[in-house]
C-alpha positions as CSV (number, residue, x, y, z in Angstrom):
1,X,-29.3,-12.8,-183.6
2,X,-27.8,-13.8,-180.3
3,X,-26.4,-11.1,-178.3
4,X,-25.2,-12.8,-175.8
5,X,-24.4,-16.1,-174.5
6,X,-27.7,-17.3,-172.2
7,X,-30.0,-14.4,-173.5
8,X,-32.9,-16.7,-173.7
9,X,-35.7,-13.4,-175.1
10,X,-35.4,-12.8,-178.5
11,X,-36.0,-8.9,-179.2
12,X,-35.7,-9.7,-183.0
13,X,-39.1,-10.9,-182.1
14,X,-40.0,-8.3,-179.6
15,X,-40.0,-11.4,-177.3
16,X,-39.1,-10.3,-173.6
17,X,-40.6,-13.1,-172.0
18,X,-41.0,-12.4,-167.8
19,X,-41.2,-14.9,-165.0
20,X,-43.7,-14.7,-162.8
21,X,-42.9,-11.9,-160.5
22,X,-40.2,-11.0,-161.8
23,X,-38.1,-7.9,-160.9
24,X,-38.7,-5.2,-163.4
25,X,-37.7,-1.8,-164.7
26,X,-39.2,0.8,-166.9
27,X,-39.0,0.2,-170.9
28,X,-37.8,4.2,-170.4
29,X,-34.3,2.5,-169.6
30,X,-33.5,2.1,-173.0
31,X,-34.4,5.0,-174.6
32,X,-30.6,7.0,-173.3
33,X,-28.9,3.3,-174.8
34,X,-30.6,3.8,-177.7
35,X,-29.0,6.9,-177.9
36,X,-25.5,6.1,-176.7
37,X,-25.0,3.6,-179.6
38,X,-26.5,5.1,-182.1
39,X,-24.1,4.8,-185.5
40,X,-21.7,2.2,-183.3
41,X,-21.2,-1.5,-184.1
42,X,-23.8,-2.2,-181.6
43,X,-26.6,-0.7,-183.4
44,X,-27.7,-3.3,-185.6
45,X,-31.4,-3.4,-186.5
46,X,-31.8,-6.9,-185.0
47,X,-32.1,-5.1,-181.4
48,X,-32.5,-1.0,-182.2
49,X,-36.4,-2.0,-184.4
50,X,-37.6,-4.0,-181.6
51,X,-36.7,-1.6,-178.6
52,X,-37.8,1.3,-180.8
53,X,-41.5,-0.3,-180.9
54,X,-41.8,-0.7,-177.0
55,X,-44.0,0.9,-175.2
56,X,-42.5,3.9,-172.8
57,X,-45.1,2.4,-170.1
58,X,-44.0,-1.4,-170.7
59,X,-42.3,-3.0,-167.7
60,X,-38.9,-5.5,-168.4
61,X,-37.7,-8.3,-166.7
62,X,-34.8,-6.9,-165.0
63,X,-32.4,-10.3,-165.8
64,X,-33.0,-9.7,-169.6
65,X,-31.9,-6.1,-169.5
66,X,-29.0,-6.8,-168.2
67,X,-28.2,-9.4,-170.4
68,X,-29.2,-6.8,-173.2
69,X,-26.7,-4.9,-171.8
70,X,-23.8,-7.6,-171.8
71,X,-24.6,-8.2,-175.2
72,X,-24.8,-4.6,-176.5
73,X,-21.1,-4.4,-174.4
74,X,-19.7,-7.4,-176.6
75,X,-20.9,-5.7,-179.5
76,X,-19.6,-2.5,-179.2
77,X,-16.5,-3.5,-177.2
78,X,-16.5,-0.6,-175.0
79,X,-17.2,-1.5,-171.1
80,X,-17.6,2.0,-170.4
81,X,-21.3,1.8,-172.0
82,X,-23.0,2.2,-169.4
83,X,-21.3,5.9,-168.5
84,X,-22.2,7.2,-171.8
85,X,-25.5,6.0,-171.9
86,X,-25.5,8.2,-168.9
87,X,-25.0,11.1,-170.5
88,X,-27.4,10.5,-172.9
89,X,-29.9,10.9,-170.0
90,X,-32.6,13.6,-171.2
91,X,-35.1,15.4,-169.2
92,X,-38.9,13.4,-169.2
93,X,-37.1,10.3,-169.5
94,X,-38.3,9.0,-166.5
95,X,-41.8,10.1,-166.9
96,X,-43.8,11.0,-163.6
97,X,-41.0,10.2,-161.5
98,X,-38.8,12.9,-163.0
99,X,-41.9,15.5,-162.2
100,X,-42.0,14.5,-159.1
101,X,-38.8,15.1,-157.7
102,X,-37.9,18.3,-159.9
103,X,-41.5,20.2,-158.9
104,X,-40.2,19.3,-155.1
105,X,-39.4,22.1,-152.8
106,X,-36.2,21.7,-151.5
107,X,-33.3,19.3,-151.7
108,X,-35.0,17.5,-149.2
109,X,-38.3,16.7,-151.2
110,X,-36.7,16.2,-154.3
111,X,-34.3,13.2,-152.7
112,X,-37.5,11.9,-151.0
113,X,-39.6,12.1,-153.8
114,X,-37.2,10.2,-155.9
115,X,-37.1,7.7,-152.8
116,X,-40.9,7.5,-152.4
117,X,-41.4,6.9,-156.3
118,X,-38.0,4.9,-157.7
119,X,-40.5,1.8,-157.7
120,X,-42.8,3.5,-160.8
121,X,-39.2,3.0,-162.8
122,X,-37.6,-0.1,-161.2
123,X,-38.7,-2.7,-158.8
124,X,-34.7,-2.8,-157.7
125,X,-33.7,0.2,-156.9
126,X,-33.6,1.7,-153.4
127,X,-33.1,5.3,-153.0
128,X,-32.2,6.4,-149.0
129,X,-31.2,9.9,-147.7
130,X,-29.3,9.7,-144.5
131,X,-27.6,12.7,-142.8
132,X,-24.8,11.8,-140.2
133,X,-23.5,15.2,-138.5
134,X,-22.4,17.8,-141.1
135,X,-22.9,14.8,-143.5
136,X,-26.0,14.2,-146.1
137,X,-25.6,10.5,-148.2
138,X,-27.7,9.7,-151.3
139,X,-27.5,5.9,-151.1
140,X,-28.5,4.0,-153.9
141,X,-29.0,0.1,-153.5
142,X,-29.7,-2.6,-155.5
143,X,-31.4,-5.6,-154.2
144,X,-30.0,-7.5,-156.6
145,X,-26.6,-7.9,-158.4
146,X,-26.0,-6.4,-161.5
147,X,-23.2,-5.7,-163.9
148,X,-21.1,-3.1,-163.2
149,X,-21.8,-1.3,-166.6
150,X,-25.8,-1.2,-165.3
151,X,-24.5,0.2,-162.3
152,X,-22.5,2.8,-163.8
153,X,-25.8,3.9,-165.7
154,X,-27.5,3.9,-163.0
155,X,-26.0,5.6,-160.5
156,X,-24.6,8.0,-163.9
157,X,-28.2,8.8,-164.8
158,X,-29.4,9.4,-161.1
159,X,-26.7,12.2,-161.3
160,X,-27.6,13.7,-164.7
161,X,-31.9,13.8,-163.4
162,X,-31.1,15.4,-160.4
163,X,-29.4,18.2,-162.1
164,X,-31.6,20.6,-160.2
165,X,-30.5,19.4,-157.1
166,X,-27.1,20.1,-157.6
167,X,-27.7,23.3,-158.8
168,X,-29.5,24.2,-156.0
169,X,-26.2,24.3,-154.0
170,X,-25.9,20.6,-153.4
171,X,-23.2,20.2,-156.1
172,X,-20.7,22.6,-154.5
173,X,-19.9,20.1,-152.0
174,X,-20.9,17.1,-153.6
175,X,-18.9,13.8,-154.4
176,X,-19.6,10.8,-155.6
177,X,-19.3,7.5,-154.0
178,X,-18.2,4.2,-156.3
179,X,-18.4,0.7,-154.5
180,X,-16.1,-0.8,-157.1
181,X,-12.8,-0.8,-157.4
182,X,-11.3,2.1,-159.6
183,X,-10.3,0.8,-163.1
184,X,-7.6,1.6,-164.7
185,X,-8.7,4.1,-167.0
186,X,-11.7,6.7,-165.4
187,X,-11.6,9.0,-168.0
188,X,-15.5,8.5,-168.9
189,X,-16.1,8.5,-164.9
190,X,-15.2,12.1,-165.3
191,X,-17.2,12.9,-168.0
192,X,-19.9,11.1,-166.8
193,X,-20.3,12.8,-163.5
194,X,-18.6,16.3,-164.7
195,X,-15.4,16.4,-163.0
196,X,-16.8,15.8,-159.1
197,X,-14.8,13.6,-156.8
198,X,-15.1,10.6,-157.0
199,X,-14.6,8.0,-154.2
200,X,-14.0,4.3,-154.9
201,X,-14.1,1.6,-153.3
202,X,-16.6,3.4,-151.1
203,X,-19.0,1.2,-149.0
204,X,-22.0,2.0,-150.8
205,X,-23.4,3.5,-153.9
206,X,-24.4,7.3,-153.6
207,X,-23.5,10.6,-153.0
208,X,-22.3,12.7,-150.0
209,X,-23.0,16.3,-149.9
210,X,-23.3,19.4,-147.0
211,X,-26.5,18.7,-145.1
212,X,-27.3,22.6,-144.9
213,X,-27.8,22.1,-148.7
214,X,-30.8,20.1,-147.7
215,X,-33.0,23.0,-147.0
216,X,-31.9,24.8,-150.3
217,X,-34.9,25.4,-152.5
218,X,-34.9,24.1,-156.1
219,X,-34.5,26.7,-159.2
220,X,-37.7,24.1,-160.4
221,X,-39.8,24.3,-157.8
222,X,-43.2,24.2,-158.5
223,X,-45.4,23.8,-155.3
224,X,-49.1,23.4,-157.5
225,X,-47.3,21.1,-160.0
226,X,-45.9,19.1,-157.3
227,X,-49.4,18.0,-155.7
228,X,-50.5,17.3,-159.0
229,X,-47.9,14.7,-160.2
230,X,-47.3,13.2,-156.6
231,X,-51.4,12.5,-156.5
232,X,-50.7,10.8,-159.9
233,X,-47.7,9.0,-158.7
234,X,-49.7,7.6,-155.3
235,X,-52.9,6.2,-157.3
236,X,-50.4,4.6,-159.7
237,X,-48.7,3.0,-156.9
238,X,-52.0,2.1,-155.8
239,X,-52.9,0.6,-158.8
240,X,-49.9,-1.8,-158.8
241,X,-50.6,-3.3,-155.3
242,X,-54.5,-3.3,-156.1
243,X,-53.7,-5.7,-158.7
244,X,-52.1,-8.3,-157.2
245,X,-54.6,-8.2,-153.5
246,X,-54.6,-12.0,-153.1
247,X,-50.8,-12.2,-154.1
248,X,-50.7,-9.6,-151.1
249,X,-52.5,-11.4,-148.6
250,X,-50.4,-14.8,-149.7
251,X,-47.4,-12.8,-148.7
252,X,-48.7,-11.5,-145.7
253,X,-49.4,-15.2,-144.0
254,X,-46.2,-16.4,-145.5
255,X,-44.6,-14.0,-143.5
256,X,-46.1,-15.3,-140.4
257,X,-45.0,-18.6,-141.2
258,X,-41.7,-17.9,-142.1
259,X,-41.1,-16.6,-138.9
260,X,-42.3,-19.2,-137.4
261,X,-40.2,-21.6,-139.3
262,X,-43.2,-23.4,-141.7
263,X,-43.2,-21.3,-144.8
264,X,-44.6,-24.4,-146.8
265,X,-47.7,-23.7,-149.3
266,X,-49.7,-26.1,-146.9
267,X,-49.6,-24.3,-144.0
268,X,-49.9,-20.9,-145.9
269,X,-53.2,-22.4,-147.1
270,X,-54.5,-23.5,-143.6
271,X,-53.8,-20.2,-142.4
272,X,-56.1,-18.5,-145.3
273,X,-58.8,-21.2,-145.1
274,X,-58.3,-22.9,-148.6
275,X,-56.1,-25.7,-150.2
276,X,-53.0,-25.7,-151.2
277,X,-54.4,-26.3,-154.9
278,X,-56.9,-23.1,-154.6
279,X,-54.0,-21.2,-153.6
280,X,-51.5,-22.4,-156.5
281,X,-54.8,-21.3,-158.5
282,X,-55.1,-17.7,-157.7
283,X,-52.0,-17.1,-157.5
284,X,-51.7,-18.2,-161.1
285,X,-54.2,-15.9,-162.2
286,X,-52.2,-13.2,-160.5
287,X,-49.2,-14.0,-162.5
288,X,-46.7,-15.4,-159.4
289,X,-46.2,-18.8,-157.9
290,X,-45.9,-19.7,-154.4
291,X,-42.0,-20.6,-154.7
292,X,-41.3,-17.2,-156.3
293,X,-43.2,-15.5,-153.1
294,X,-41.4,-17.2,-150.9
295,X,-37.7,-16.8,-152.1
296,X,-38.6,-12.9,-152.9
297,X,-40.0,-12.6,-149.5
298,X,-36.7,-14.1,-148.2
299,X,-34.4,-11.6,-150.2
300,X,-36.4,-8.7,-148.8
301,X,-36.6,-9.9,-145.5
302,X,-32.7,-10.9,-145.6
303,X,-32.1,-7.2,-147.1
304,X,-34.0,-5.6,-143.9
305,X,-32.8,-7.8,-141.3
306,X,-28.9,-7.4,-142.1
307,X,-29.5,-3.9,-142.0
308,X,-30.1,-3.7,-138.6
309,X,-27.2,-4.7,-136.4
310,X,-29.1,-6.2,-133.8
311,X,-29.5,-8.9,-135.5
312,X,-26.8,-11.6,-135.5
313,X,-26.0,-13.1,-139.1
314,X,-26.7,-16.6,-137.9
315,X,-29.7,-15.7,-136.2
316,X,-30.8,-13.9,-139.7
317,X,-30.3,-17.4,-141.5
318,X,-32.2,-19.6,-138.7
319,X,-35.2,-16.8,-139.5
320,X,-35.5,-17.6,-142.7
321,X,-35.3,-20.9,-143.0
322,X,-32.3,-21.8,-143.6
323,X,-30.6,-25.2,-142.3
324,X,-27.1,-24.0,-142.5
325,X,-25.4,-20.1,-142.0
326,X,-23.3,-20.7,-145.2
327,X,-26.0,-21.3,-147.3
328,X,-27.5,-18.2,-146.3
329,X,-24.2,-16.3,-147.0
330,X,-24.2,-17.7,-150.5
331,X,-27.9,-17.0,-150.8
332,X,-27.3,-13.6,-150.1
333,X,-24.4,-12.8,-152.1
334,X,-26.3,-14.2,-155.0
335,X,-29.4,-11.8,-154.3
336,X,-26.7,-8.7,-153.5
337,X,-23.4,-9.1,-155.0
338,X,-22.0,-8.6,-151.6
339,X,-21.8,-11.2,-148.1
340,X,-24.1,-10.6,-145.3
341,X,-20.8,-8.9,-143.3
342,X,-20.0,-6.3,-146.2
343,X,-23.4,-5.1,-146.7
344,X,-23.9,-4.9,-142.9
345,X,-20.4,-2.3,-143.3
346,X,-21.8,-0.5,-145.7
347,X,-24.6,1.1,-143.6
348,X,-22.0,3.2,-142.8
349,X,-20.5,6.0,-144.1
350,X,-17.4,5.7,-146.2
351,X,-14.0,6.3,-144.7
352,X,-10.7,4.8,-145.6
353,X,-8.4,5.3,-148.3
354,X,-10.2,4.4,-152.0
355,X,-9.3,0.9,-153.1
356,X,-8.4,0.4,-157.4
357,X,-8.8,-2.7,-159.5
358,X,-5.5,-2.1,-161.4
């Protein structure tokens, strides 16, 4: 059964095919879905038996959940999916990463913990804390685009894990910051997020909160607990980087090169003493490709050097290789959702009245 037009995996089959290097999440992602549709129109057996029988420690291609997603949308009908999936967010669904943050200390440790770990549950997701005066901002970026029904369940189930955060005094002040447009109706926006503002058409994904609630300590903390499960959560991250060491030192020299304005597999190759063949070969057995390396290299790099604003736009594009600014700007949008210029903005924190897609 198709789900939706262009989802090439069939989970009839359990087939979730990945591309080499390809960003992933957490199979735990669809266990609040699973949930959420239980009894609806979308819950057909074709999908639900498949999903059921993944393994909580399996890692998805990132692309195929979010076509999931679409086609889960079309078959239920209801956009708002993604909000109520939210809710259906339980505690241990994110495995070690929800110990981690809710043993934490303070307010503090339990944002920075959920920074230092968010890559155990997604390979997209970018959690930053960044106070500015009286100020504290939860930002949470993708690297790449997504539909706005994943965001909504992200950003939604962020919200719902860190419950002991906000009831550590954080949620007295807190609001929540949409980047989208408001729609029309935001009824399951309020649910979702249980009647806090809400800001849309804010800069950036997040939340802004009192930074005196930063010190707060958590009604969970758990000091001994905490060591434990954050010595876990290091070795696994360990183990993640330890297995791919020569994709690691390909990315390292193609770094160098890029830079330098020769990021071809020949000159990569020269630099680590082999051919270009050995290299395609080890890299194979690594599960990647040289091409893949390079055009993830360039959406990290892109991501860190339009950050910083330093940096002019066209300089960014003559960095990494491109022969023309615009097809940087397109290449970007395509890896963000947003131009070079918004992002930059969005480092920011949100002022201005909230924009609406009505």
């Amino acid at each position: 059964m198709a789900l939706s037009g262009g989802f090439d995996a069939d989970p009839a089959n359990g087939d979730f095919r990945m591309e080499p290097r390809e960003l992933c999440c957490s199979a735990r992602i669809c266990q609040p879905f699973l949930r959420a549709v239980r009894g609806s129109a979308a819950d057909v057996p074709e999908w639900r038996q498949p999903v059921e029988a993944l393994d909580l420690d399996a890692r998805l291609p990132i692309p195929i959940l979010n076509q999931l997603l679409e086609g889960l949308i079309a078959l239920s009908g209801d956009p708002d999916l993604g909000l109520k999936a939210a809710r259906e967010w339980s505690p241990g669904d994110g495995g070690v990463l929800d110990h981690a943050f809710t043993s934490a200390s303070t307010v503090r440790d339990a944002i920075l913990a959920v920074g230092r770990y968010i890559q155990l549950f997604s390979d997209a997701v970018e959690i930053n804390l960044v106070t500015v005066g009286s100020q504290a901002f939860l930002r949470h970026d993708h690297q790449i685009a997504i539909p706005r029904a994943a965001r909504d369940f992200s950003l939604g189930a962020l919200y719902r894990a860190l419950h002991c955060v906000w009831a550590s005094g954080a949620g007295a002040s807190a609001r929540v910051l949409m980047a989208h447009g408001a729609p029309c109706d935001t009824t399951e926006y309020v649910r979702t997020f249980e009647r806090l503002p809400i800001e849309f058409g804010a800069p950036f994904y997040g939340f802004a909160f009192d930074a005196d609630s930063l010190d707060a300590r958590l009604v969970s903390a758990d000091i001994g607990l905490h060591l434990v499960v954050c010595n876990h959560a290091d070795l696994m991250l360990k183990e993640r980087s330890l297995e791919r060491q020569f994709t690691n030192k390909v990315r390292k020299a193609l770094a160098a090169e890029l830079d330098g304005g020769t990021p071809s597999i020949v000159h990569v190759a020269s630099r680590l003493h082999m051919s270009a063949r050995t290299l395609e070969r080890k890299l194979d057995r690594e599960g990647t490709r040289f091409s893949t390396l390079l055009a993830e290299l360039r959406r990290e790099l892109a991501v860190q050097f339009v950050k910083n604003p330093g940096i002019e736009l066209g300089e960014i594009a003559y960095r990494l290789g491109f022969s023309q600014a615009g097809s940087f700007f397109r290449a970007f949008k395509r890896w963000t959702g947003e131009t070079p210029s918004r992002y930059r903005r969005g480092r920011t924190p949100p002022v201005g009245p909230p924009k609406t897609e009505c």
